[in-house]
PyMOL Python script that loads the backbone (N, CA, C, O; Angstrom):
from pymol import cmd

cmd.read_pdbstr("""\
ATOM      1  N   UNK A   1      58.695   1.846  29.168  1.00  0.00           N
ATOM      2  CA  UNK A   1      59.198   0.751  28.356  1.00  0.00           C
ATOM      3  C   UNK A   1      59.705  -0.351  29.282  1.00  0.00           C
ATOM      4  O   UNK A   1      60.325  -0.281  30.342  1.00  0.00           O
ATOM      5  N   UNK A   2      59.310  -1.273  28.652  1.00  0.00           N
ATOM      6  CA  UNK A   2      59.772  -2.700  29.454  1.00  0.00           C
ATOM      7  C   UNK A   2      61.036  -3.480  29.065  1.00  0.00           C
ATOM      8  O   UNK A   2      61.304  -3.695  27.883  1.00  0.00           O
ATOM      9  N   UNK A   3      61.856  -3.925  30.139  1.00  0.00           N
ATOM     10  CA  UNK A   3      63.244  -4.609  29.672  1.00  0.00           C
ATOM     11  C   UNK A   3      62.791  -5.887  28.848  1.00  0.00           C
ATOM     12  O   UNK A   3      61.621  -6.267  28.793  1.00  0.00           O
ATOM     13  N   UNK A   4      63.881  -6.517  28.202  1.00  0.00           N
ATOM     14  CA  UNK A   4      63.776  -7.462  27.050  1.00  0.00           C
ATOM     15  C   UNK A   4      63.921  -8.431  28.019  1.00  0.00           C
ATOM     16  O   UNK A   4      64.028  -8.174  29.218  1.00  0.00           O
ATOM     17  N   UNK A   5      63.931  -9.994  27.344  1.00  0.00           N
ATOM     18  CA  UNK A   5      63.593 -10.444  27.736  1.00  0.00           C
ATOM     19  C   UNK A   5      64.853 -11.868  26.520  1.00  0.00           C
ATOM     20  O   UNK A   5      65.022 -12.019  25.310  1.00  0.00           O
ATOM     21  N   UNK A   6      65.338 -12.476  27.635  1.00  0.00           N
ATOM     22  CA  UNK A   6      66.199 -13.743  26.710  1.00  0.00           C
ATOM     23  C   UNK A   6      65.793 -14.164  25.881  1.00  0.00           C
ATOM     24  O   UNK A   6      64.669 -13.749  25.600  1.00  0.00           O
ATOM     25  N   UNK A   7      66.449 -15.309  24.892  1.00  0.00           N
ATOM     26  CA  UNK A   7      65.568 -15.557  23.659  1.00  0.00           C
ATOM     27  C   UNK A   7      64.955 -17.088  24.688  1.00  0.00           C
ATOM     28  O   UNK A   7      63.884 -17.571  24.322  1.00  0.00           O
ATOM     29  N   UNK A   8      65.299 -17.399  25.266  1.00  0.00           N
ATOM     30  CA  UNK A   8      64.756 -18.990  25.819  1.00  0.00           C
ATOM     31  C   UNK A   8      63.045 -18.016  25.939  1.00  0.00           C
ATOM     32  O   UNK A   8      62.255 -18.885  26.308  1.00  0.00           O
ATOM     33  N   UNK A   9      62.511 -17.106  25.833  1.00  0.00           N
ATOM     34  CA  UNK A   9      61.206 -16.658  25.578  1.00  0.00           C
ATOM     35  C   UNK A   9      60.629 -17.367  24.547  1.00  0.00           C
ATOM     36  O   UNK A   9      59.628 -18.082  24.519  1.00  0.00           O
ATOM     37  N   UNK A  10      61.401 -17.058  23.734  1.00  0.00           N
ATOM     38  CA  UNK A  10      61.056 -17.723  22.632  1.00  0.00           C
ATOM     39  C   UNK A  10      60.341 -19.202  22.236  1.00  0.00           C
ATOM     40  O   UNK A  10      59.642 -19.496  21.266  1.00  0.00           O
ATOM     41  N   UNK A  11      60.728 -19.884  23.201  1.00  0.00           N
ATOM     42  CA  UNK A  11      60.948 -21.036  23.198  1.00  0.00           C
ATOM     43  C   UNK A  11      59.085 -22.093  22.848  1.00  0.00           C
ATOM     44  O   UNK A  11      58.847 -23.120  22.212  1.00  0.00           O
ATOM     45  N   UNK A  12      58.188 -21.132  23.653  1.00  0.00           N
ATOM     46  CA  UNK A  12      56.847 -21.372  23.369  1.00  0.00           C
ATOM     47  C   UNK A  12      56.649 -20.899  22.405  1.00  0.00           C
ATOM     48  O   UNK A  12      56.670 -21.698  21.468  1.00  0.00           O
ATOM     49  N   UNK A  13      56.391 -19.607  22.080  1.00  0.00           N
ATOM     50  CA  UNK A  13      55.574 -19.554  20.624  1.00  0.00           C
ATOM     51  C   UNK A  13      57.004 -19.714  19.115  1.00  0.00           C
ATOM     52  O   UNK A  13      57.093 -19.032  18.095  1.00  0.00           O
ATOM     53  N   UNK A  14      57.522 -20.386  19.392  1.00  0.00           N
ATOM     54  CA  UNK A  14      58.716 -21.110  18.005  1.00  0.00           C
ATOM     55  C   UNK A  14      57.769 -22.565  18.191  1.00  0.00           C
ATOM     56  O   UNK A  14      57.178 -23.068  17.235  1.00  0.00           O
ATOM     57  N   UNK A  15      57.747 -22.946  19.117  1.00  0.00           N
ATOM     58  CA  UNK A  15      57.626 -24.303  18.887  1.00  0.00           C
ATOM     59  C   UNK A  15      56.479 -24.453  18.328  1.00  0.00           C
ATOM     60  O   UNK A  15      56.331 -25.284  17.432  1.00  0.00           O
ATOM     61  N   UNK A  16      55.359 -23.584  18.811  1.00  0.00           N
ATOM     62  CA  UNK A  16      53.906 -23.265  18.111  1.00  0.00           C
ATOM     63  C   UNK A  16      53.828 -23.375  16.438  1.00  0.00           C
ATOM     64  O   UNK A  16      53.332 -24.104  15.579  1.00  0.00           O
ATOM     65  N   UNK A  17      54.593 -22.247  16.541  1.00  0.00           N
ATOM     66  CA  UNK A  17      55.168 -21.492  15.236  1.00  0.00           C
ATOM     67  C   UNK A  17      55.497 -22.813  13.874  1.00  0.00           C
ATOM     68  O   UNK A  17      54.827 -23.064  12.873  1.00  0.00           O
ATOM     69  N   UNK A  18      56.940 -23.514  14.432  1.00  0.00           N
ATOM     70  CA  UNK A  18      57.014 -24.128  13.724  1.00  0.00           C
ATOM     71  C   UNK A  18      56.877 -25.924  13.435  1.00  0.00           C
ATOM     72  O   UNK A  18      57.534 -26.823  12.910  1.00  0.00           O
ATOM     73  N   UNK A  19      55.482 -25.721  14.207  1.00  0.00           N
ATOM     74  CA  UNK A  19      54.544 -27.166  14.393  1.00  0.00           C
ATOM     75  C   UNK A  19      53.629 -27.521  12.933  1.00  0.00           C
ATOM     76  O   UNK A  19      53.083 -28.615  12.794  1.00  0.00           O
ATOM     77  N   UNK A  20      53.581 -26.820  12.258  1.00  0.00           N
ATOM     78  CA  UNK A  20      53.069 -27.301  10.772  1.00  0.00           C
ATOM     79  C   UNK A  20      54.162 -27.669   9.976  1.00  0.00           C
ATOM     80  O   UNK A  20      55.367 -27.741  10.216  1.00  0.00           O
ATOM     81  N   UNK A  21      53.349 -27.933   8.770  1.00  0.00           N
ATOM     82  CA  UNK A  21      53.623 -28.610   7.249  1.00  0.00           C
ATOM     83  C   UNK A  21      54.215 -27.380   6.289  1.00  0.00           C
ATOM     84  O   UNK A  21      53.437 -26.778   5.549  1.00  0.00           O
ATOM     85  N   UNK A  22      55.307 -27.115   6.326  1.00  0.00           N
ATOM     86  CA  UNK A  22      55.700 -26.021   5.490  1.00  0.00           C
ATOM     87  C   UNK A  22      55.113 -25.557   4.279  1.00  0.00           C
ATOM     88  O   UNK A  22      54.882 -24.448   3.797  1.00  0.00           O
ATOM     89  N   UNK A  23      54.916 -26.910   3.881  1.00  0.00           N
ATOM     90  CA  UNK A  23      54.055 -27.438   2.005  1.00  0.00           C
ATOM     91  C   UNK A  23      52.898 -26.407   2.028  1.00  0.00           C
ATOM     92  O   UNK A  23      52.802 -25.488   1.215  1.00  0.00           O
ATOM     93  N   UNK A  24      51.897 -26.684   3.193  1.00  0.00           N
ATOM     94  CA  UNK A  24      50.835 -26.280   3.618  1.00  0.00           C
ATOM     95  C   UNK A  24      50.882 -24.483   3.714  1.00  0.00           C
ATOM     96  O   UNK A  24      49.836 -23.871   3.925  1.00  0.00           O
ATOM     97  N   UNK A  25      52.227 -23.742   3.530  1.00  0.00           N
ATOM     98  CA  UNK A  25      51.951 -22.371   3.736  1.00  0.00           C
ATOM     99  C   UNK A  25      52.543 -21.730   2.814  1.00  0.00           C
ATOM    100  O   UNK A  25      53.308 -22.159   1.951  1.00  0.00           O
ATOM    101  N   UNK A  26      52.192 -20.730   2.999  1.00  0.00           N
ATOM    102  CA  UNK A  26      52.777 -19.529   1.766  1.00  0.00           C
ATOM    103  C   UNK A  26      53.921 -19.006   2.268  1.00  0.00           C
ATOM    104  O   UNK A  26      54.207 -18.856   3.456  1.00  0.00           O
ATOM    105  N   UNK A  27      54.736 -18.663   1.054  1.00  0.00           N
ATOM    106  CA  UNK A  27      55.512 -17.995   1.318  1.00  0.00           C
ATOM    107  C   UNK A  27      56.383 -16.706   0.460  1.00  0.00           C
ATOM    108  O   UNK A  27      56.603 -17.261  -0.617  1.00  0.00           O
ATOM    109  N   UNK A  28      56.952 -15.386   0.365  1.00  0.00           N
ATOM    110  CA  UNK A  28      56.712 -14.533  -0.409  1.00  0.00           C
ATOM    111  C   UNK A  28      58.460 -14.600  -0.557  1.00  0.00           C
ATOM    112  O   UNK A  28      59.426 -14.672   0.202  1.00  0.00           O
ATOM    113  N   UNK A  29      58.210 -14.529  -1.965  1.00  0.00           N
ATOM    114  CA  UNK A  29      60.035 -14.599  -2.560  1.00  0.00           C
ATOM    115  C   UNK A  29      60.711 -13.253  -3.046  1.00  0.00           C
ATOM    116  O   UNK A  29      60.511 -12.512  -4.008  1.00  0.00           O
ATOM    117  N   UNK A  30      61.630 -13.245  -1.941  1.00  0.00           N
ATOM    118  CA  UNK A  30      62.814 -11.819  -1.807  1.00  0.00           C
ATOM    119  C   UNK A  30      63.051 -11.259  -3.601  1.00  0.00           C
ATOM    120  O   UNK A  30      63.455 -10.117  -3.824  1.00  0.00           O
ATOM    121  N   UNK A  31      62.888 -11.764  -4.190  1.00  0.00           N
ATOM    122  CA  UNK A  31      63.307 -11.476  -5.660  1.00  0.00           C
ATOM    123  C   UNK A  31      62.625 -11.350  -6.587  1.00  0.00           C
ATOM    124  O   UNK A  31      63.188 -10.742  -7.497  1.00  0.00           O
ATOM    125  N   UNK A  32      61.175 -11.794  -6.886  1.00  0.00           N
ATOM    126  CA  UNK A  32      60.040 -11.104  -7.078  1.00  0.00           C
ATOM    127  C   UNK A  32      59.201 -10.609  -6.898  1.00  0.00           C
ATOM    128  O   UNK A  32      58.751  -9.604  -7.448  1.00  0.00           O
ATOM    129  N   UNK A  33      58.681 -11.421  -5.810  1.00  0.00           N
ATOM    130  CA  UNK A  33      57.720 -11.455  -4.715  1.00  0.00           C
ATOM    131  C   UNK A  33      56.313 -11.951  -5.095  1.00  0.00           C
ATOM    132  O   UNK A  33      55.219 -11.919  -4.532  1.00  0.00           O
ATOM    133  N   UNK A  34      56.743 -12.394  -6.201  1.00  0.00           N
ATOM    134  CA  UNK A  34      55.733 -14.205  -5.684  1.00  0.00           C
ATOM    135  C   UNK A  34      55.106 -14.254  -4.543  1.00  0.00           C
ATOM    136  O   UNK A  34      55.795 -13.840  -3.610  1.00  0.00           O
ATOM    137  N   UNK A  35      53.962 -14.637  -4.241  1.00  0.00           N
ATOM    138  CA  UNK A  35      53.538 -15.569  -3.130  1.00  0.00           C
ATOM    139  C   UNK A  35      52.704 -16.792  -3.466  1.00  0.00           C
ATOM    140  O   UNK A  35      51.700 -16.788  -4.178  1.00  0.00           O
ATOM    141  N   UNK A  36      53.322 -17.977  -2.780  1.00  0.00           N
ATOM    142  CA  UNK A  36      52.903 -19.123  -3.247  1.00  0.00           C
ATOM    143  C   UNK A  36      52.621 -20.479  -2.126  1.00  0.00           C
ATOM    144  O   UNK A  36      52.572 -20.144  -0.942  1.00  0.00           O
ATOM    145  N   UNK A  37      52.504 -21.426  -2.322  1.00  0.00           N
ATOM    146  CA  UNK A  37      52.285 -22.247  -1.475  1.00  0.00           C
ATOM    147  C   UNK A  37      53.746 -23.028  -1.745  1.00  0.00           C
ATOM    148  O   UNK A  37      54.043 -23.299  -2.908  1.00  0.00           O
ATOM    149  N   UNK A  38      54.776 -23.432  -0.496  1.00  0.00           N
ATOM    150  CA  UNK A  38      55.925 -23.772  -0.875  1.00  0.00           C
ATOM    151  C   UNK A  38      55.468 -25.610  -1.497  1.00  0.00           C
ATOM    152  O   UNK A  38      56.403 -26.381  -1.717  1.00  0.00           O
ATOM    153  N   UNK A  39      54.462 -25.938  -1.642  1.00  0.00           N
ATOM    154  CA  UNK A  39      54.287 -27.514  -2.159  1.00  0.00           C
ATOM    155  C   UNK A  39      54.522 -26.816  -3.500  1.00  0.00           C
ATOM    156  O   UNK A  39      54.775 -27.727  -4.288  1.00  0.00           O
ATOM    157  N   UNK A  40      54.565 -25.547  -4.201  1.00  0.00           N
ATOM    158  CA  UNK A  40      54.740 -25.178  -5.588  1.00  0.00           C
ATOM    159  C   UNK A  40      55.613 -24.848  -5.907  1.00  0.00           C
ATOM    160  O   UNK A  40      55.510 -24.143  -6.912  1.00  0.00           O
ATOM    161  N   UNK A  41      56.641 -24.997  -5.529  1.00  0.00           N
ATOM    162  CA  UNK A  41      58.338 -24.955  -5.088  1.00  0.00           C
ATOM    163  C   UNK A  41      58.924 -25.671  -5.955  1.00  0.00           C
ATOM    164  O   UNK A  41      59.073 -26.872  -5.730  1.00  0.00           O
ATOM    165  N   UNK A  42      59.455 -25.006  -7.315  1.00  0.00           N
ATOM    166  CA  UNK A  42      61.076 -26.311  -7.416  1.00  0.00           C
ATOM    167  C   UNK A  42      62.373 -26.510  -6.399  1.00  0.00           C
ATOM    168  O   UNK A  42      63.281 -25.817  -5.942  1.00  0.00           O
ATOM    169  N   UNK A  43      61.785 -28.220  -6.305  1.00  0.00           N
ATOM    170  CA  UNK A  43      62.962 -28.627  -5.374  1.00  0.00           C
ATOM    171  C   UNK A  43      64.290 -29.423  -5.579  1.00  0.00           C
ATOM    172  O   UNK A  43      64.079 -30.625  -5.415  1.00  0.00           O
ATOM    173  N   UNK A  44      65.262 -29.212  -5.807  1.00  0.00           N
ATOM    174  CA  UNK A  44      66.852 -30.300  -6.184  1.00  0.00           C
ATOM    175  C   UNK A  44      67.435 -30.571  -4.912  1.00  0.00           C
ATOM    176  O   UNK A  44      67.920 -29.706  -4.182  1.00  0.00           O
ATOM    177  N   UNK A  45      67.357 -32.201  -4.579  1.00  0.00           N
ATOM    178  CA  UNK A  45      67.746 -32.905  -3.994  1.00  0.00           C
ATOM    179  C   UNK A  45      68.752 -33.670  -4.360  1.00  0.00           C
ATOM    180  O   UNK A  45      68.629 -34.586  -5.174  1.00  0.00           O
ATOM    181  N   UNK A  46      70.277 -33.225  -3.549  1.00  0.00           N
ATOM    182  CA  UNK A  46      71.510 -33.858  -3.569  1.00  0.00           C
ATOM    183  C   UNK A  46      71.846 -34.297  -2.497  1.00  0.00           C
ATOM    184  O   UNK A  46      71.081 -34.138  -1.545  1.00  0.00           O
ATOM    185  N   UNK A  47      73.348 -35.122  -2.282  1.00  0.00           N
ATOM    186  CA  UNK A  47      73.838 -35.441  -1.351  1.00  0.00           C
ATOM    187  C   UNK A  47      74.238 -34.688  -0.297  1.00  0.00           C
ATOM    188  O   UNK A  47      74.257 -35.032   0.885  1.00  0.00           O
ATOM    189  N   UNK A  48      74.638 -33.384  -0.884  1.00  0.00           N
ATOM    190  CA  UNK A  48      75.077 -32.166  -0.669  1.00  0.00           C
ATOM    191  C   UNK A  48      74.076 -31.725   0.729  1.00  0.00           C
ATOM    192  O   UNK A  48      74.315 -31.600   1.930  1.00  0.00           O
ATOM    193  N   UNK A  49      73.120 -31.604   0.062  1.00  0.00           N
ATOM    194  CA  UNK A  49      71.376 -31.214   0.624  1.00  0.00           C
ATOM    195  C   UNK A  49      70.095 -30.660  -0.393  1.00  0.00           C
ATOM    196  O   UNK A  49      70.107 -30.975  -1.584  1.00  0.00           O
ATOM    197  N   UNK A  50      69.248 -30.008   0.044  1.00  0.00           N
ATOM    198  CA  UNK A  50      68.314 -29.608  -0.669  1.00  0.00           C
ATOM    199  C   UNK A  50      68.070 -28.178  -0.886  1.00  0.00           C
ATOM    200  O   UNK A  50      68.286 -27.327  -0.023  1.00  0.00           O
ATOM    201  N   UNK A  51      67.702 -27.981  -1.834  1.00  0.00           N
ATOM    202  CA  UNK A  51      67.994 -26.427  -2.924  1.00  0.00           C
ATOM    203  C   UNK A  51      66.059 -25.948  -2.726  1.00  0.00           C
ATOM    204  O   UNK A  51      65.404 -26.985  -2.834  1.00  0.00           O
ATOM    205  N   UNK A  52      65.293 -24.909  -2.524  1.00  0.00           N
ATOM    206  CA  UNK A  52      64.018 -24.843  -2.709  1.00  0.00           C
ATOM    207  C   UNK A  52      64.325 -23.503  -3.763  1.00  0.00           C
ATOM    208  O   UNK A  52      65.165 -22.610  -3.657  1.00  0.00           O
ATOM    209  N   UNK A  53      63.233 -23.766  -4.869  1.00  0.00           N
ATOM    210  CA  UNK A  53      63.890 -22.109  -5.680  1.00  0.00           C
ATOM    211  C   UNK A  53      62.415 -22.443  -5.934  1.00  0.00           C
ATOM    212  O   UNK A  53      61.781 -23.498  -5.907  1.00  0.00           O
ATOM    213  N   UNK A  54      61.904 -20.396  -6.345  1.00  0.00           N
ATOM    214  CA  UNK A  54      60.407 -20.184  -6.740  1.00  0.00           C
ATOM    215  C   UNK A  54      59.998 -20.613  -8.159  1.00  0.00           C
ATOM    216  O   UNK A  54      60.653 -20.495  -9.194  1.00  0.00           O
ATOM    217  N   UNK A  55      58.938 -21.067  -8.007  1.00  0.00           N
ATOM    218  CA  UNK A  55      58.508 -21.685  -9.538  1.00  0.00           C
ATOM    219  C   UNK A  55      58.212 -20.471 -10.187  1.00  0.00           C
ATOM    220  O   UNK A  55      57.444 -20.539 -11.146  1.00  0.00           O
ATOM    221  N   UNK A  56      58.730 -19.213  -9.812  1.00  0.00           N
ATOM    222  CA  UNK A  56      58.215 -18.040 -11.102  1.00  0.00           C
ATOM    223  C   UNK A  56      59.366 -17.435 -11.910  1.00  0.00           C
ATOM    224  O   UNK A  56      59.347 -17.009 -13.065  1.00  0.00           O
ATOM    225  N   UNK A  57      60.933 -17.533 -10.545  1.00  0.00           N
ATOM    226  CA  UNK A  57      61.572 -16.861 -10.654  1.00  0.00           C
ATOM    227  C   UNK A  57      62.756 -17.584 -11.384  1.00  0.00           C
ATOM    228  O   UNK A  57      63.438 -17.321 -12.375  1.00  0.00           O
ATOM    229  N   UNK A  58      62.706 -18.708 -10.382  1.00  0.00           N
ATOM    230  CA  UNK A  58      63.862 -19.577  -9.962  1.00  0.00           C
ATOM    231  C   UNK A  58      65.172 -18.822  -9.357  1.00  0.00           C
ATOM    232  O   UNK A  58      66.372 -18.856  -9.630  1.00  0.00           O
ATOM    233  N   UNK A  59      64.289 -18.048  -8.304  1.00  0.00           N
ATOM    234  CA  UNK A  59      65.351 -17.529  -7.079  1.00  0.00           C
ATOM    235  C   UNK A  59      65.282 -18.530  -6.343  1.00  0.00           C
ATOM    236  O   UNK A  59      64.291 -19.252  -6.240  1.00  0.00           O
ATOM    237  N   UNK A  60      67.041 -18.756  -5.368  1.00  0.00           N
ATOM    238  CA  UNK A  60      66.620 -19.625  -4.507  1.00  0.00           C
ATOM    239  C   UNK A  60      65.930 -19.371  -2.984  1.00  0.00           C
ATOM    240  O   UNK A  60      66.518 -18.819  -2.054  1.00  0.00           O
ATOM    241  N   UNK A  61      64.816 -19.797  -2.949  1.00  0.00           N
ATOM    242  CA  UNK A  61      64.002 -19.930  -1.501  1.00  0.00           C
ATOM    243  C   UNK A  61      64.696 -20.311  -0.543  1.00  0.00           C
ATOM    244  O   UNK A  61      64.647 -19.486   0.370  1.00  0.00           O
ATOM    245  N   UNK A  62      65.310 -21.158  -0.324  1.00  0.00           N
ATOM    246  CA  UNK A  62      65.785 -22.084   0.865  1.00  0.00           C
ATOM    247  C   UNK A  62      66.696 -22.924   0.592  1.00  0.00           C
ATOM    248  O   UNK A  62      66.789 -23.402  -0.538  1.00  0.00           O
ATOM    249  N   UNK A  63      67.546 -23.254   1.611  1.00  0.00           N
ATOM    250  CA  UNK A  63      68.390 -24.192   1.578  1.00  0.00           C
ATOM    251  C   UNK A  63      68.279 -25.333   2.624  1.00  0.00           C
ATOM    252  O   UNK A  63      67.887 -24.748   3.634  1.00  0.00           O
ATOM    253  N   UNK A  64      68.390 -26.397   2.864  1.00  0.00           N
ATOM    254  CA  UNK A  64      68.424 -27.321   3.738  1.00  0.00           C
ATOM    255  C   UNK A  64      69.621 -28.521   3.117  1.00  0.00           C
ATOM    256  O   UNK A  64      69.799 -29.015   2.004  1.00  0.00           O
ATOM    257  N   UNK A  65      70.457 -28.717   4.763  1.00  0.00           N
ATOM    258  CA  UNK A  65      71.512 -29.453   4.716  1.00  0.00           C
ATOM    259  C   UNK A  65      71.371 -30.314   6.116  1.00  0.00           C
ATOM    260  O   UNK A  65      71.256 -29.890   7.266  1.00  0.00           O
ATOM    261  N   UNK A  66      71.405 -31.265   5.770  1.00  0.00           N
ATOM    262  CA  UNK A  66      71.536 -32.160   7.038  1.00  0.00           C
ATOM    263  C   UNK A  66      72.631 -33.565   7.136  1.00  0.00           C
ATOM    264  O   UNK A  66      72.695 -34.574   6.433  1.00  0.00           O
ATOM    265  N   UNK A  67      73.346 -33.165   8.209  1.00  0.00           N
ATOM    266  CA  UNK A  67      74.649 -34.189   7.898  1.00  0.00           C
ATOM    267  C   UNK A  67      74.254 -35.275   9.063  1.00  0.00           C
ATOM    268  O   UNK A  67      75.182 -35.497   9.841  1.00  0.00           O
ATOM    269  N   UNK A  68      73.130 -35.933   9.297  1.00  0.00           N
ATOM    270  CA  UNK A  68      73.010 -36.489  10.596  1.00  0.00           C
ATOM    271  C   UNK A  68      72.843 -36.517  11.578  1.00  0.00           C
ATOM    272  O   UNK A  68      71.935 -37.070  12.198  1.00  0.00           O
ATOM    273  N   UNK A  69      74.071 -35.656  12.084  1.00  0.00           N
ATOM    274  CA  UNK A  69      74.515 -35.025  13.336  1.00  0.00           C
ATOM    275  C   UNK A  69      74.004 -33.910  13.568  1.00  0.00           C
ATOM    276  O   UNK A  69      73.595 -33.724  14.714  1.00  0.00           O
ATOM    277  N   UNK A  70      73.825 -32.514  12.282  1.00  0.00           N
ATOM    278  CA  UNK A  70      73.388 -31.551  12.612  1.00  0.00           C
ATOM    279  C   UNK A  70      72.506 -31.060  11.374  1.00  0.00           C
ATOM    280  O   UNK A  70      72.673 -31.813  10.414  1.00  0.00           O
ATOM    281  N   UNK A  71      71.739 -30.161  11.152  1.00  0.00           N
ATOM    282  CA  UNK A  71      70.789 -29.636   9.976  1.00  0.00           C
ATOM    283  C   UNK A  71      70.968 -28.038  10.120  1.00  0.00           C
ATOM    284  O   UNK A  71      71.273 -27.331  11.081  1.00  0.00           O
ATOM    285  N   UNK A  72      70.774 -27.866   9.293  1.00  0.00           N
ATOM    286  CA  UNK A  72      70.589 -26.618   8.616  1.00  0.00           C
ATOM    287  C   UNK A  72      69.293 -25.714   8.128  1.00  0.00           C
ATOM    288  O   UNK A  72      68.441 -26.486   7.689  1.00  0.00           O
ATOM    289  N   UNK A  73      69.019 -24.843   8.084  1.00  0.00           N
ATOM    290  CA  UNK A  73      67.905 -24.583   6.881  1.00  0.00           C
ATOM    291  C   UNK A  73      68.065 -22.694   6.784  1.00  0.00           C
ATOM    292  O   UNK A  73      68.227 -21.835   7.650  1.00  0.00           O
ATOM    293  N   UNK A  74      67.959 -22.658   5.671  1.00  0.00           N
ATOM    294  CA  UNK A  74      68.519 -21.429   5.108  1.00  0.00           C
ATOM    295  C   UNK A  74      67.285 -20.562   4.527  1.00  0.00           C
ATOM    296  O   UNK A  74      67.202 -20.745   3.312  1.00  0.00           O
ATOM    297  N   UNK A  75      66.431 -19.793   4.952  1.00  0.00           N
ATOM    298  CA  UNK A  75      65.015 -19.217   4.809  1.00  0.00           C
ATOM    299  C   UNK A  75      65.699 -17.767   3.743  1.00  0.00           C
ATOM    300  O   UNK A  75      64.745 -17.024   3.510  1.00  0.00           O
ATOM    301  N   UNK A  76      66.870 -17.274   3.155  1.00  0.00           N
ATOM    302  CA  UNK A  76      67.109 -16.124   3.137  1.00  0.00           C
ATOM    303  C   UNK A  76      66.470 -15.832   1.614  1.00  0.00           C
ATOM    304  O   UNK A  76      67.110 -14.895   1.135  1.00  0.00           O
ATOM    305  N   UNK A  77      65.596 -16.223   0.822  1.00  0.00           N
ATOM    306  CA  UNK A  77      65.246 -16.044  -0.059  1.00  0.00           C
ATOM    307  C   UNK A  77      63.721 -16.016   0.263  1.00  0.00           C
ATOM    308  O   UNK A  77      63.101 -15.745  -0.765  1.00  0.00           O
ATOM    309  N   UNK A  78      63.022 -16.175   1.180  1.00  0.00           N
ATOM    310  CA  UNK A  78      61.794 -15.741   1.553  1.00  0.00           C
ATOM    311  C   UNK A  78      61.155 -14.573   2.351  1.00  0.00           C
ATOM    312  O   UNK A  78      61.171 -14.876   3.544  1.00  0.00           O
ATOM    313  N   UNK A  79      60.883 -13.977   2.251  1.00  0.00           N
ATOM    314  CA  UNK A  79      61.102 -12.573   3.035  1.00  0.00           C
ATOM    315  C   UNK A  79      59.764 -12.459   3.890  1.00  0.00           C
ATOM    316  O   UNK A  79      59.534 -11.489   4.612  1.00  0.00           O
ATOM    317  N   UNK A  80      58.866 -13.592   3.733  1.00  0.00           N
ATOM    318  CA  UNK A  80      57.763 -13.946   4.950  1.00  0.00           C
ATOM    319  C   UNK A  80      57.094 -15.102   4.862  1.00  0.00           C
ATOM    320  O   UNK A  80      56.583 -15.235   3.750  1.00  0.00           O
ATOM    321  N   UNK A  81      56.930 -15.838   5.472  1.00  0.00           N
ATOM    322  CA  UNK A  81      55.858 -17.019   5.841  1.00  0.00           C
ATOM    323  C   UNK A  81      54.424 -17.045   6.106  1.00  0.00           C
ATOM    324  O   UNK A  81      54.026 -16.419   7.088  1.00  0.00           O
ATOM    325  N   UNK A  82      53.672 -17.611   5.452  1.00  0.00           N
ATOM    326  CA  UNK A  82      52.379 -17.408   6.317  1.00  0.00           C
ATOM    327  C   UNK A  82      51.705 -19.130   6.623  1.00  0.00           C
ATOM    328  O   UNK A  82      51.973 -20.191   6.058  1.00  0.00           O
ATOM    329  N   UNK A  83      50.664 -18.782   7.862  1.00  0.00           N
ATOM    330  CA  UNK A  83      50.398 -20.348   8.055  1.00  0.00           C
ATOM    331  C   UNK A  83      48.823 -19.754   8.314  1.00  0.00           C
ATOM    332  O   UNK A  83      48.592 -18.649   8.805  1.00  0.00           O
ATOM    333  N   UNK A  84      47.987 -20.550   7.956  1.00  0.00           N
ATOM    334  CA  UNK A  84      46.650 -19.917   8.751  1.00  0.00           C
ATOM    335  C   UNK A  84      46.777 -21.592   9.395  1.00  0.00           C
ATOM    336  O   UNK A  84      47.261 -22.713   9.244  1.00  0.00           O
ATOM    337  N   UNK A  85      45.989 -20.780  10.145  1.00  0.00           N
ATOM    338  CA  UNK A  85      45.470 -21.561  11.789  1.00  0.00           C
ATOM    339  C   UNK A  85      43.837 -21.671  11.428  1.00  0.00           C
ATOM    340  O   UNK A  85      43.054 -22.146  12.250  1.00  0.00           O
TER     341      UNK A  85
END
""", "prot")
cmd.dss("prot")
cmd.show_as("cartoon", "prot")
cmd.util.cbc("prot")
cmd.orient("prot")
């Protein structure tokens, strides 16, 4: 077995990773398990930030908050991503 390795590893295949169009991929929802293309997403946009919930369930998918200075994004209602290449 081989020792681990820092997360700055990471650093190439994230950036790979998250170089697309989110809209453009699927994604499978923790609470039914839906899989859908997130452009099929209900989305509520406040000041606050933005809410993503599944158009089957209306669990929430995602969260995104961005104050300027810093952003957010909250994946805990998706339990996988997919992108084809």
């Amino acid at each position: 077995m081989t020792g681990h390795l820092d997360g700055n590893a990471l650093a190439g295949p994230l950036a790979d990773f998250f170089s697309f169009d989110i809209t453009t991929t699927t994604g499978r929802c923790n609470a039914c398990g839906t899989v859908a293309e997130f452009a099929r997403a209900m989305v509520y946009m406040s000041g606050a930030g933005t809410v993503v919930r599944c158009a089957t369930c209306d669990h929430v998918l995602a969260v995104l908050v961005d104050t300027g200075e810093r952003a957010w994004i909250d994946l805990a209602g998706v339990s996988a991503i997919e992108v084809r290449r």
